[in-house]
VOGU-3710 file (C-alpha; in Angstrom, 3 decimals, decimal comma):
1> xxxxxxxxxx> -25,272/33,387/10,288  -26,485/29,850/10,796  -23,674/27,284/10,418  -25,602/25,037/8,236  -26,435/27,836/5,968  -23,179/29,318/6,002  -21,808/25,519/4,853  -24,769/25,167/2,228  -23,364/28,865/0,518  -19,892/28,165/0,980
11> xxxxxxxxxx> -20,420/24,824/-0,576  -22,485/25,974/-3,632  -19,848/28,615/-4,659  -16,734/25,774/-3,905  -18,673/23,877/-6,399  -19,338/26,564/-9,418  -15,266/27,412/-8,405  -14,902/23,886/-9,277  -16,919/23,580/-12,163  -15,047/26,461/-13,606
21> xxxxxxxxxx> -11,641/24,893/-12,649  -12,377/21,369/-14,653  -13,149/23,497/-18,021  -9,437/23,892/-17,945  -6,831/21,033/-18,690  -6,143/20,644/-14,809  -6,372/17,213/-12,956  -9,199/16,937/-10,789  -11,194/14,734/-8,286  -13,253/13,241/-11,401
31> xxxxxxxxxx> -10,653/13,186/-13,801  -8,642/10,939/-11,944  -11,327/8,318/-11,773  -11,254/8,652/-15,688  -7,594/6,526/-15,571  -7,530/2,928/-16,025  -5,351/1,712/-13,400  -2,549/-0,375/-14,874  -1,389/-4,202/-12,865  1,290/-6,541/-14,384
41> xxxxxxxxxx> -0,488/-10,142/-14,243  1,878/-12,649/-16,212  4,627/-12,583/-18,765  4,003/-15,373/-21,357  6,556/-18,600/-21,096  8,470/-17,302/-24,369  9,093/-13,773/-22,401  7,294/-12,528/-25,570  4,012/-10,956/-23,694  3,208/-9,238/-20,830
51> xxxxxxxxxx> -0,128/-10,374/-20,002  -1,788/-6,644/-17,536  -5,334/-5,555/-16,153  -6,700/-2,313/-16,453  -9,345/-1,797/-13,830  -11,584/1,721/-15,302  -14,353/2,986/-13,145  -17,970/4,434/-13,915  -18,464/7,464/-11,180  -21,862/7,428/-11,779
61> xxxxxxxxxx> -22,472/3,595/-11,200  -20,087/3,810/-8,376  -18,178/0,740/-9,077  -14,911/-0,415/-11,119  -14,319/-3,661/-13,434  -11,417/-5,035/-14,197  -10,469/-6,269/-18,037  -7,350/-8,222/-19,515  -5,240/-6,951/-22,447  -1,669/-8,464/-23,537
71> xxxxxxxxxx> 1,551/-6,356/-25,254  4,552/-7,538/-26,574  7,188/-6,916/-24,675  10,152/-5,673/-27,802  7,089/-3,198/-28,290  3,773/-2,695/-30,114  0,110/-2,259/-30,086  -1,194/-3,350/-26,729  -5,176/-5,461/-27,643  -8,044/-6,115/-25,315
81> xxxxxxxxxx> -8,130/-10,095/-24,900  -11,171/-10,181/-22,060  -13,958/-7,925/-21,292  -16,814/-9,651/-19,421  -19,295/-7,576/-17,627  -17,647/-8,387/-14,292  -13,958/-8,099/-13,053  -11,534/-10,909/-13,979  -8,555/-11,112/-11,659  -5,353/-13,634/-11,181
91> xxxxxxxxxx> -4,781/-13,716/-14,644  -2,073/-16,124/-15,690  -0,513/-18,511/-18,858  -0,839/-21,758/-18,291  2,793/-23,393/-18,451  3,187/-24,532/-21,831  1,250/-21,609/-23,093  -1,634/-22,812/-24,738  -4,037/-20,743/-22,497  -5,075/-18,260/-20,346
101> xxxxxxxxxx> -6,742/-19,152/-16,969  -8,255/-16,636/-14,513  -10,400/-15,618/-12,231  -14,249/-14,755/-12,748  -16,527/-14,581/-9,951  -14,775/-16,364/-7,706  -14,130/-19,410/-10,309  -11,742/-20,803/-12,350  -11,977/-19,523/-16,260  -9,668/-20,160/-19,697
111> xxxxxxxxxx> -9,134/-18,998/-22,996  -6,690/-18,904/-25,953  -4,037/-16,408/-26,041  -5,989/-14,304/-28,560  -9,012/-14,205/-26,206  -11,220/-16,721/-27,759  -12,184/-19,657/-26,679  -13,414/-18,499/-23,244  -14,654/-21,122/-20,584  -15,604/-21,723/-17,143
121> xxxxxxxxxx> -13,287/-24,558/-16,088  -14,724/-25,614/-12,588  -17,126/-24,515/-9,709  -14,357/-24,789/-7,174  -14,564/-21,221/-5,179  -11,266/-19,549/-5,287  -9,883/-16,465/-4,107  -6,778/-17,236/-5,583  -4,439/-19,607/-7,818  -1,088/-20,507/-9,245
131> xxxxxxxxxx> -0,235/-23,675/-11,635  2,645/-25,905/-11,040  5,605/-25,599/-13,713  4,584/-28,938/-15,103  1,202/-28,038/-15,592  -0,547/-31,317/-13,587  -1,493/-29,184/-10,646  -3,314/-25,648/-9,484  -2,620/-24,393/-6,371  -5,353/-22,449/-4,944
141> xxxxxxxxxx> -6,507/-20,495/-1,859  -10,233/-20,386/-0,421  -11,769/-19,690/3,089  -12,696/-22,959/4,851  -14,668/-22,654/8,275  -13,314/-22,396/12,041  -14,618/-22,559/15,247  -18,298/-21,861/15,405  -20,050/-18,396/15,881  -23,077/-17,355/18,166
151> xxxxxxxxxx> -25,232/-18,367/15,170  -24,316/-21,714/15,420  -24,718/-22,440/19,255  -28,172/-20,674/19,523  -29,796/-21,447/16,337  -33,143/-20,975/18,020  -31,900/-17,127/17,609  -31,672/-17,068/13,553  -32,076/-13,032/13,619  -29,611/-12,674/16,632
161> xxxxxxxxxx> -26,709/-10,122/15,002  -24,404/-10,569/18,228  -20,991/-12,163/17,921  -18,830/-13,963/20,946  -15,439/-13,297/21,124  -12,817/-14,763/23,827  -9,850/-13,247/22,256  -8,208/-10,428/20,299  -7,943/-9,985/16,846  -11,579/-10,215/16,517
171> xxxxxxxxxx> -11,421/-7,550/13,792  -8,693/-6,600/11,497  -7,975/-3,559/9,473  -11,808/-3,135/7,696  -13,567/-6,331/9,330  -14,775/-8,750/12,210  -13,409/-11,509/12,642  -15,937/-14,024/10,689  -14,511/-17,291/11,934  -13,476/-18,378/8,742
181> xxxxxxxxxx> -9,470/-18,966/7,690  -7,851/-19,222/4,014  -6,356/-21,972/3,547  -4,099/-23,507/0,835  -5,427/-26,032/-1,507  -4,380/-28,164/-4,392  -5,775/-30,345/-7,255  -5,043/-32,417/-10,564  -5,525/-30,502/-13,782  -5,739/-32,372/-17,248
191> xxxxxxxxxx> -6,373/-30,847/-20,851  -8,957/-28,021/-19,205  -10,468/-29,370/-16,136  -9,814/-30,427/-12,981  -9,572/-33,955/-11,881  -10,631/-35,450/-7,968  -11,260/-33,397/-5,085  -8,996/-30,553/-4,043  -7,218/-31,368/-0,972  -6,088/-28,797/1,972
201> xxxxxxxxxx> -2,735/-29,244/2,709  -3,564/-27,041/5,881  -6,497/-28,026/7,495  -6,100/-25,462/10,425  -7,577/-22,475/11,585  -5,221/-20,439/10,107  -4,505/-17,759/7,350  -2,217/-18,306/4,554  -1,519/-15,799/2,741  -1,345/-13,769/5,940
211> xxxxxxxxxx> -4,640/-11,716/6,596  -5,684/-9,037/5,370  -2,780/-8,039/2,686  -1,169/-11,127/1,553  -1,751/-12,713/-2,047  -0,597/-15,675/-4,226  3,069/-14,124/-3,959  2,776/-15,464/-0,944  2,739/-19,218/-2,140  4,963/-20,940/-4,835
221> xxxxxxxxxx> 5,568/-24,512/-6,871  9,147/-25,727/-6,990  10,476/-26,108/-10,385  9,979/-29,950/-10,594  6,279/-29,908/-9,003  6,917/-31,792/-6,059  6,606/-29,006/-3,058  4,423/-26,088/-2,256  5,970/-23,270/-0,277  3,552/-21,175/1,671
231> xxxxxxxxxx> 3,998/-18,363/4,325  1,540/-18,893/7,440  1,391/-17,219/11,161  0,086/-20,506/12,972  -0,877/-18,246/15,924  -3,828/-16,901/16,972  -6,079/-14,643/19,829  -3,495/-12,404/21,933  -0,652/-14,308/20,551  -1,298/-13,151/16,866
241> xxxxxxxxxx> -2,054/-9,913/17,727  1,424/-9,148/19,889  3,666/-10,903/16,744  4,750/-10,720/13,324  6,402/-13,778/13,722  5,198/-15,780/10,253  7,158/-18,627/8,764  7,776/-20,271/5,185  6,180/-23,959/5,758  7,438/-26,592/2,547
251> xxxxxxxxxx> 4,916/-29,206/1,900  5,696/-32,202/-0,374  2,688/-33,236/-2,713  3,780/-37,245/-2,223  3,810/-37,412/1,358  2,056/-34,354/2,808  4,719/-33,783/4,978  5,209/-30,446/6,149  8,227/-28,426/7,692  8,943/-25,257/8,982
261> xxxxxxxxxx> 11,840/-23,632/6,615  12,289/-20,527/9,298  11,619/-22,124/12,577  13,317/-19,900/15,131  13,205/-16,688/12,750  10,772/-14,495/14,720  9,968/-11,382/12,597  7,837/-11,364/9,440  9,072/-13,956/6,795  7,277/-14,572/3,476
271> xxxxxxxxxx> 7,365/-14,698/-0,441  8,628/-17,803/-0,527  10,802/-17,990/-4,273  12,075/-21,147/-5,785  15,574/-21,148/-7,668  14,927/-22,358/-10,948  17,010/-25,564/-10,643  14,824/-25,858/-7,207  17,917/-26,642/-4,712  17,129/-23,288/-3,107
281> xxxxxxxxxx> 14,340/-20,846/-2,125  14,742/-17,516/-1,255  12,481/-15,152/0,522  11,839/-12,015/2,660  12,240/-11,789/6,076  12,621/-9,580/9,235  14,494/-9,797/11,908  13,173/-8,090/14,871  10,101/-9,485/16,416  7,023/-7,292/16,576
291> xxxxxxxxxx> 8,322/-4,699/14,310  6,777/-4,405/11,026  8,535/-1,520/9,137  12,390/-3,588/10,051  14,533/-3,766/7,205  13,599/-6,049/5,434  16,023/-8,683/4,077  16,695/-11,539/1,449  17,697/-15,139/2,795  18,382/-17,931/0,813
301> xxxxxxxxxx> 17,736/-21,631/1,867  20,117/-24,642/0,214  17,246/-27,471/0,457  19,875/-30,059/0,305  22,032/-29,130/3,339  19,561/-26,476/5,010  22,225/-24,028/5,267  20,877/-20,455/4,794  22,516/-16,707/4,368  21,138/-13,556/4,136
311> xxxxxxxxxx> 21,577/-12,218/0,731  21,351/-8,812/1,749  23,888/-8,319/4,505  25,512/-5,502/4,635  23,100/-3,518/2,242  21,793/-0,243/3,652  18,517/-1,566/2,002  15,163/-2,650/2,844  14,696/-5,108/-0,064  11,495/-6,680/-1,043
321> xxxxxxxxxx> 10,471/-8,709/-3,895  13,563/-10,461/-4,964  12,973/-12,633/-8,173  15,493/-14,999/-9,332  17,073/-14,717/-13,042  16,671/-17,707/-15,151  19,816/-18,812/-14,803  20,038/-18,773/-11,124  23,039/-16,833/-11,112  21,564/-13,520/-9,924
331> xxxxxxxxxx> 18,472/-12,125/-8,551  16,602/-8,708/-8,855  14,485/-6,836/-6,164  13,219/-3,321/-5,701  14,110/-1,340/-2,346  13,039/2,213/-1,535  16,506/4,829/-1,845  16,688/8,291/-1,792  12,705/9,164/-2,569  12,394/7,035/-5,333
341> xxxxxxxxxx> 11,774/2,776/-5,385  14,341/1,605/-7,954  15,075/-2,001/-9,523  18,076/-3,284/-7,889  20,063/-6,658/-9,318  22,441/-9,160/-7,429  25,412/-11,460/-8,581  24,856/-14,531/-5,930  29,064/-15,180/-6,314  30,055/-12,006/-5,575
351> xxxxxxxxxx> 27,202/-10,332/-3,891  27,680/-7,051/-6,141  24,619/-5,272/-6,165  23,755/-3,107/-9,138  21,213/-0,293/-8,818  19,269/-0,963/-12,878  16,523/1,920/-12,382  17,860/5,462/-11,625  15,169/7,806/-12,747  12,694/10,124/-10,181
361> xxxxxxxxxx> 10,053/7,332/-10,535  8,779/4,193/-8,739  8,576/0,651/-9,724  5,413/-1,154/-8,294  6,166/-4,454/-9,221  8,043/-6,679/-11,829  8,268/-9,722/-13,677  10,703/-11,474/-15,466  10,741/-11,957/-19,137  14,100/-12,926/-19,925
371> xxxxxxxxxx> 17,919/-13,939/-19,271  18,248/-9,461/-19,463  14,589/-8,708/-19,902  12,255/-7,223/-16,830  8,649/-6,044/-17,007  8,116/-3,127/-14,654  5,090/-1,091/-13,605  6,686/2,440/-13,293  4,809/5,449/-11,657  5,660/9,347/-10,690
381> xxxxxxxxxx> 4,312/12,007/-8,227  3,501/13,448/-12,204  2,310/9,473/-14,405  0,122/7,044/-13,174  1,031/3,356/-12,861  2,054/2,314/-17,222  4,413/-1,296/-18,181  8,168/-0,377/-19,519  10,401/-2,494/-20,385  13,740/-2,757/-18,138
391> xxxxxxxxxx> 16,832/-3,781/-20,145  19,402/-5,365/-18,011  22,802/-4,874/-19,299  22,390/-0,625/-20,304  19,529/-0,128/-17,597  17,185/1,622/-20,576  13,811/2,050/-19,675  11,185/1,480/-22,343  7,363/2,764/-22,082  5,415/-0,599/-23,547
401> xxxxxxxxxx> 1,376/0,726/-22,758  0,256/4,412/-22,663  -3,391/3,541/-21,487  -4,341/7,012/-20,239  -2,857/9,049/-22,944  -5,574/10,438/-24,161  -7,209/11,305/-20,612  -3,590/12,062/-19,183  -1,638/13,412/-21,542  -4,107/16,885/-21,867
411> xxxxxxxxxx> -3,265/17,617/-18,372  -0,886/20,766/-17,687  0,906/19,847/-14,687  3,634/21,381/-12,040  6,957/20,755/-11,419  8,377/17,968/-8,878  11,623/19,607/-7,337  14,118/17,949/-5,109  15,642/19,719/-2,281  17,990/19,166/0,827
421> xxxxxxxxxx> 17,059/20,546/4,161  18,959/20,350/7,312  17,709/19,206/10,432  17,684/20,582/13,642  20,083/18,025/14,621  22,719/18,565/11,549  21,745/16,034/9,506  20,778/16,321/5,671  16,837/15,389/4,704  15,250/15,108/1,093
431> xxxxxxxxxx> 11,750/17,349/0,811  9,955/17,128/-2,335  8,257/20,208/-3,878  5,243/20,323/-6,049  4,455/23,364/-7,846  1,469/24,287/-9,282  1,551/24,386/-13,237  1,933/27,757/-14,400  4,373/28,715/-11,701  4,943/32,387/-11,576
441> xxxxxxxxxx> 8,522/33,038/-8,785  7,343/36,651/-8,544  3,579/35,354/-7,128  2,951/34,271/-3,953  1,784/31,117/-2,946  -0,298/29,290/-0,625  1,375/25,934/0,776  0,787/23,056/2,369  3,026/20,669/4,687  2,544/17,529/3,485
451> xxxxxxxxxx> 3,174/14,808/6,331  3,496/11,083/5,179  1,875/8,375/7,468  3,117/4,886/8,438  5,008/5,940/10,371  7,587/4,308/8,368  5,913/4,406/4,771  8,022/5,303/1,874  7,534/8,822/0,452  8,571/7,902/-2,802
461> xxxxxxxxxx> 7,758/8,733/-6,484  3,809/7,114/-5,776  1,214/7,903/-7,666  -1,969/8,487/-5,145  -5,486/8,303/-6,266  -6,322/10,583/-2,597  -3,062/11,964/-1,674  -2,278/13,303/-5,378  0,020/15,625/-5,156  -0,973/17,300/-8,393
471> xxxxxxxxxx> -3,640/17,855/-8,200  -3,169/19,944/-4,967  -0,894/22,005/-7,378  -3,412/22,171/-10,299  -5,779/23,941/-7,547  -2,575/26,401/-6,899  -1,047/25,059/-3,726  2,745/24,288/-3,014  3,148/21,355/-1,849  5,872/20,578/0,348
481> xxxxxxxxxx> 6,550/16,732/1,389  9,653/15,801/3,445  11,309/12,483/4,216  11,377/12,786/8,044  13,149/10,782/10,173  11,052/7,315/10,055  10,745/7,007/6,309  12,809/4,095/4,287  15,194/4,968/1,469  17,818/6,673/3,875
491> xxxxxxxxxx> 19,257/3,843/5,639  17,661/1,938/8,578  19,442/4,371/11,519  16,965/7,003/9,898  13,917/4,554/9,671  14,639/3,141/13,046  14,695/6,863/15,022  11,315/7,176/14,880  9,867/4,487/17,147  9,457/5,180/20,615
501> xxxxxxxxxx> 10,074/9,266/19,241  6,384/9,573/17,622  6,394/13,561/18,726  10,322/14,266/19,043  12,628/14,226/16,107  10,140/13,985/13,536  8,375/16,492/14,107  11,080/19,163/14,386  11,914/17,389/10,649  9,087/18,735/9,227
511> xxxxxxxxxx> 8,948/22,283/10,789  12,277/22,190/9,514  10,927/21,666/6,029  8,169/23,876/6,094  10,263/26,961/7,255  12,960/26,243/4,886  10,873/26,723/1,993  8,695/29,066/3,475  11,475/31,388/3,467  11,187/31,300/-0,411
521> xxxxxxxxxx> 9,538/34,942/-1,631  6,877/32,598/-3,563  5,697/31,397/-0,681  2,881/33,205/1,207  3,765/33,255/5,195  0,147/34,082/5,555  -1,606/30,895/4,119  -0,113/27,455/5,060  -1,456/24,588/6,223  -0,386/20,832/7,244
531> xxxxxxxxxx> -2,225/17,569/6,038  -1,662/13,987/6,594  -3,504/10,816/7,230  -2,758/7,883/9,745  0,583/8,777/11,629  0,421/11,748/9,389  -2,584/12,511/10,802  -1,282/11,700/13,719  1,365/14,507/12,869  -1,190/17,029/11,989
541> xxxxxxxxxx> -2,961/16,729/16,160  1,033/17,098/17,010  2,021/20,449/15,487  -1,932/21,868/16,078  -0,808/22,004/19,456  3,104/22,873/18,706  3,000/24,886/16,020  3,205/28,083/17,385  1,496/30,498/14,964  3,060/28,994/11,579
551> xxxxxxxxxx> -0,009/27,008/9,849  -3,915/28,650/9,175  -5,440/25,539/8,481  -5,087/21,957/9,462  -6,577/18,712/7,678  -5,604/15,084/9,621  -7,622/12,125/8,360  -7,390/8,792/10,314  -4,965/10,281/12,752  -4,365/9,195/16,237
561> xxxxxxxxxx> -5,396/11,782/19,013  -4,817/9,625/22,170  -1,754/7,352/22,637  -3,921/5,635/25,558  -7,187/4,751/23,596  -5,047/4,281/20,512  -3,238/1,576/22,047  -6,337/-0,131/23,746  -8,266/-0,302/20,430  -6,348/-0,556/17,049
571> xxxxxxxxxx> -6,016/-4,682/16,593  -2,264/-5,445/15,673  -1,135/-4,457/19,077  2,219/-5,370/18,053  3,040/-2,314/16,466  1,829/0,128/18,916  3,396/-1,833/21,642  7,014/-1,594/19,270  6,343/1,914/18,108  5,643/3,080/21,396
581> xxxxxxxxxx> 7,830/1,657/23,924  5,118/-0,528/25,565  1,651/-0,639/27,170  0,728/2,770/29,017  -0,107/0,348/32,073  3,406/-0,680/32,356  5,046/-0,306/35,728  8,087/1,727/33,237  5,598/4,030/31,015  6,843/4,733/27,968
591> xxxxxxxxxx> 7,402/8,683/28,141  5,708/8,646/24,599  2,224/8,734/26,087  3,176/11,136/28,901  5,218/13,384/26,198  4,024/12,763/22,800  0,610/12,040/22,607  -1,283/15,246/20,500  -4,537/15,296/23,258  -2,400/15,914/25,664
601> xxxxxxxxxx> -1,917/19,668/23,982  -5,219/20,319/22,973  -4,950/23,417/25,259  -2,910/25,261/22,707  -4,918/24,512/19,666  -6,572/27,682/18,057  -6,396/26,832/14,131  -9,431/25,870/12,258  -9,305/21,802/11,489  -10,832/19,702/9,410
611> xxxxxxxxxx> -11,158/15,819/10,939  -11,684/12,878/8,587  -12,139/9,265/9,776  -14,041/6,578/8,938  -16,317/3,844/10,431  -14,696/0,824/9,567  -11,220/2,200/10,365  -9,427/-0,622/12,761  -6,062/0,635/12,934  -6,901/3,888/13,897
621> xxxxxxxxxx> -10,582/3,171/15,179  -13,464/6,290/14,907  -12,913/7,280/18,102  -9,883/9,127/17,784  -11,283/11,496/14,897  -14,087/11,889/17,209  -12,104/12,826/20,322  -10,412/15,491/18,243  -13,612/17,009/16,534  -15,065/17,478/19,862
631> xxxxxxxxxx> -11,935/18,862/21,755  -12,106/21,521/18,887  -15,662/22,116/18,846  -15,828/22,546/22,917  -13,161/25,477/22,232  -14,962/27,263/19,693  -12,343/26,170/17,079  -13,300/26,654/13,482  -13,668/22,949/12,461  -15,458/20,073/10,240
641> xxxxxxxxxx> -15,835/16,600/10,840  -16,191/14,622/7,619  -17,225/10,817/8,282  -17,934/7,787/6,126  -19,666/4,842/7,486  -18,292/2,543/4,653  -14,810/3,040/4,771  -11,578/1,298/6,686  -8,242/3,270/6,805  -8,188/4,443/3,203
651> xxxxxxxxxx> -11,024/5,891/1,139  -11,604/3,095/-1,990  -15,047/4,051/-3,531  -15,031/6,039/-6,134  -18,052/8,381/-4,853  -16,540/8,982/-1,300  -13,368/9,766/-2,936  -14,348/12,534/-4,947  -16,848/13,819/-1,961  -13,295/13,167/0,233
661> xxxxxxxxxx> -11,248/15,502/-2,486  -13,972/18,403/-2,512  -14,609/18,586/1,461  -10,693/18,974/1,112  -10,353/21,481/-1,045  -13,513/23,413/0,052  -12,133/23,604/3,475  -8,577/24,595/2,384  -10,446/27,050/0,288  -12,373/28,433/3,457
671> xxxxxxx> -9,117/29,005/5,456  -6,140/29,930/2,886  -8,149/31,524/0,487  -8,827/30,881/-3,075  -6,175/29,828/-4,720  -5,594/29,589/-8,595  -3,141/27,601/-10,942
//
């Protein structure tokens, strides 16, 4: 039969199968773009409100907006208190807590409390703001203009579309390098406008908040008004592109002096925090240069004698967003442990660390609303991103919004199961297990190896809007996902093994998952597969040449194929060159590219694959998805190469991601068989 005819058939009865599958109450691809997805903003200056955006989508219109509600934080009826017809972002109280100011189209906006009162303050482009605690001053971010691009040195050539580049990091993640830098701004504010010009307090071609992933958490007022604190990498071309090593730069308003806080300090240091008597800042910060996934730790900074400690020593923990308690005396942070991302506190005398959150659940992100109050965004494998309450002293957890209950709650959904595997090398590993809802032991299964990317990303309690564990068991697959050796929560000898090992222990950590369970009578021998994106696609090239017989169908999206190519093309070269050993020029190759890298066994593949990647992927450019598709294809190797031109490393439209979940489930459909709930 003609392959594009077979795929047309195949395709209509996926999509009838599908049609048929969303009459019942099981997530699926366009149910999940139903949720409004929950983000913590502010917490009024009384700790009495929690001030959130829900961002809801319209599939049809192919585009999200972003609205603005409030909810008291003892508990209540959460109210809408902005709704424009575009997004507002960067939503915070002003300090005495009059108003509301946030972001609308790029520009500064206020209102009352209650909503009303709404007003465009300035015309000031901003991508990004904070006030000072005394309310005289906004601290803003904007892009400002570098060096000049081939535009500008041949403007005879107005329709020209080349670019000139002398030096690396010309593109980054999803996008070329446009010559233009964020920089850090400030300006007067009086009784709801600003006053005189806004003035850089950079003036360099240089990125603060670090490019592409760094926000206003990134930049902080001391208590009294008088400094900004602001993380920077003042490096650019090859130099920025081989380091992580940014810095925590204090500038004083009165004099516009500036000084390095971490000069010396060569890994990644940022989220600069003021102590709320503003004698000391705290902040996060790496150690090892060139390696992003370190442990990461908390160091404190007296301002008065510029003595610093780390917080953290001594803690089996990667800690990150440490926030300090209002009366200085201890500080809470979240840190990955065990498969779950927990709330963690710390008494600065005696260093005792207390572990607050315990449940099988993550915390995104928190503020702080009192002497023993926190604001949390919690999330499961099984709930989407909702506010609770954290009580200090007894740890209880308490749900403050329920903004997909009605779309949610419906939903029949499977079981999350922990379980302990051992390793081929002794040692003890945590594997989730997702079951599909109506769970029958004495049925058999079909399952899929779930293999986490990174390669040193938490797999936690997340909630995934692609990855979505759920609803892979609402369409009646197991799902099994392991915490390898290279994932945090298990101390940093079990993060660190994995670097310069890509193919080695890892990899015989998740065989050793899949063929513990597999030995379960529910599961059916006959129909697994392995997925994964990024170094979990990475994983999935790795075992189609290793696996010996186990898996019958293979997804990898964004993986990397070829060490060599890999290495010559993704942009923040100081990653592959710490993950792999090196450069594969080097006069002492890393054995990683001789041993480990999945093209290199392309000979054994003979299990049908499915290859995703996408146009505007930097990290792991096309090419590598290409490779793959074609070194299948040439071997007659059942396979499908699904490709979007508009899309970096992660699939974020809301189309593409439901085309993305149905060419998934189509092709696991194809190659394990139908499977039901």
């Amino acid at each position: 039969m003609n392959t594009r005819i077979y795929y047309t058939l195949t395709l209509c009865a996926f999509l009838l199968h599908a049609t048929a599958h969303a009459q019942g109450p099981y997530l699926t691809p366009e149910k999940l773009w139903e949720l409004g997805r929950v983000s913590l903003d502010d917490i009024s200056p009384d700790g009495r409100t929690a001030l959130y955006g829900v961002t809801w989508y319209d599939l049809a219109a192919n585009k999200g907006k972003r609205d603005l509600y409030v909810v008291p934080v003892a508990g209540g009826e959460a109210r809408p208190v902005a709704a424009f017809e575009t997004s507002v972002s960067n939503a915070l109280y002003r300090p005495d807590g009059q108003r509301i100011a946030f972001l609308k189209g790029g520009r500064l906006w206020e209102m009352d409390p209650d909503g009303s009162n709404a007003r465009q303050v300035s015309e000031e482009p901003m991508n990004g703001f904070r006030w000072s605690p005394d309310g005289r001053y906004i601290v803003f971010i904007r892009d400002v203009p570098g060096e000049p691009g081939a535009r500008d040195l041949h403007p005879d050539l107005p329709q020209a579309t080349g670019q000139v580049y002398d030096d690396l990091m010309y593109r980054h993640w999803d996008s070329w390098h446009d010559r233009m830098y964020s920089n850090v701004f400030y300006v007067a504010y009086r009784d709801g406008r600003l006053e005189g010009p806004p003035v850089n307090i950079m003036n360099e071609p240089f990125d603060a908040p670090l490019n592409p992933h760094g926000g206003m958490e990134e930049i902080a007022f001391s208590p009294d008004s008088r400094y900004i604190a602001y993380t920077c990498k003042k490096s650019s071309g090859a130099a920025y592109a081989v380091s992580t090593d940014s810095d925590i730069y204090l500038y004083e308003l009165a004099t516009a002096r500036t000084v390095n806080l971490t000069e010396g300090m060569e890994g990644y240091d940022r989220e600069p925090v003021f102590s709320p008597d503003g004698k000391r800042v705290m902040w996060s910060s790496m150690a090892t240069p060139g390696f992003e996934a370190d442990r990461n730790r908390i160091f404190l900074l007296d301002l008065r004698t510029r003595q610093q400690e780390e917080l953290t020593e001594g803690l089996d923990l990667s800690a990150h967003h440490p926030r300090w308690m209002p009366d200085g005396a201890s500080i809470c942070f979240s840190a990955a442990k065990g498969g779950t991302v927990p709330v963690f506190r710390m008494d600065l005398e005696t260093r005792k660390t207390t572990r607050i959150t315990s449940g099988p659940y993550d915390y995104a992100g928190f503020g702080v609303a009192g002497p023993g109050t926190l604001v949390g965004m919690r999330m499961s494998m099984s709930d989407p991103v909702e506010l609770y309450r954290i009580d200090l002293p007894s740890g209880k957890e308490t749900r403050l919004t329920h903004t997909n209950r009605d779309v949610w709650d419906p939903l029949r959904l499977g079981q999350v199961a922990s379980r302990t595997v051992k390793t081929t090398d002794g040692k003890d590993m945590q594997v989730w297990v997702i079951f599909p809802p109506n769970f029958d032991p004495e049925k058999k299964y079909p399952t899929l190896l779930y293999c986490q990317g990174g390669p040193q990303s938490p797999l936690s309690q997340f909630f995934s809007y692609r990855w979505n564990f759920q609803m892979m068991a609402a369409r009646g697959y197991i799902v099994v996902a392991p915490n390898r050796r290279g994932l945090p929560g298990f101390g940093q000898a079990w993060n660190d093994q994995i670097s310069g090992d890509w193919g080695g222990q890892a990899m015989q950590d998740l065989l050793s998952a899949i063929d513990d369970v597999r030995r379960e009578p529910w599961v059916d021998n006959d129909r697994l597969g392995a997925v994964g994106a990024s170094y979990g696609g990475y994983s999935v090239y790795w075992l189609a040449g290793h696996h010996e017989g186990r898996f019958k169908s293979f997804i990898s999206h964004c993986g990397t194929f070829n060490l060599e190519s890999w290495f010559g093309t993704t942009e923040e070269v100081f990653f592959a060159r710490h993950d792999l050993g090196g450069a594969y020029w080097e006069k002492d190759r890393p054995k990683t590219y001789a041993d480990q890298s999945p093209h290199k066994f392309v000979a054994n593949w003979d299990t049908p694959i499915l290859v995703i990647h996408n146009e505007k992927d930097f990290r792991v450019p096309v090419g590598e998805g290409l490779q793959a598709f074609q070194a299948a294809r040439l071997q007659g190797i059942k396979s499908r190469f699904l490709y979007f031109p508009d899309e970096g490393h992660w699939v974020l439209k809301p189309q593409n991601s439901v085309l993305w979940q149905r060419v998934f489930f189509q092709w696991l459909e194809e190659t394990l068989g139908t499977a039901e709930p």
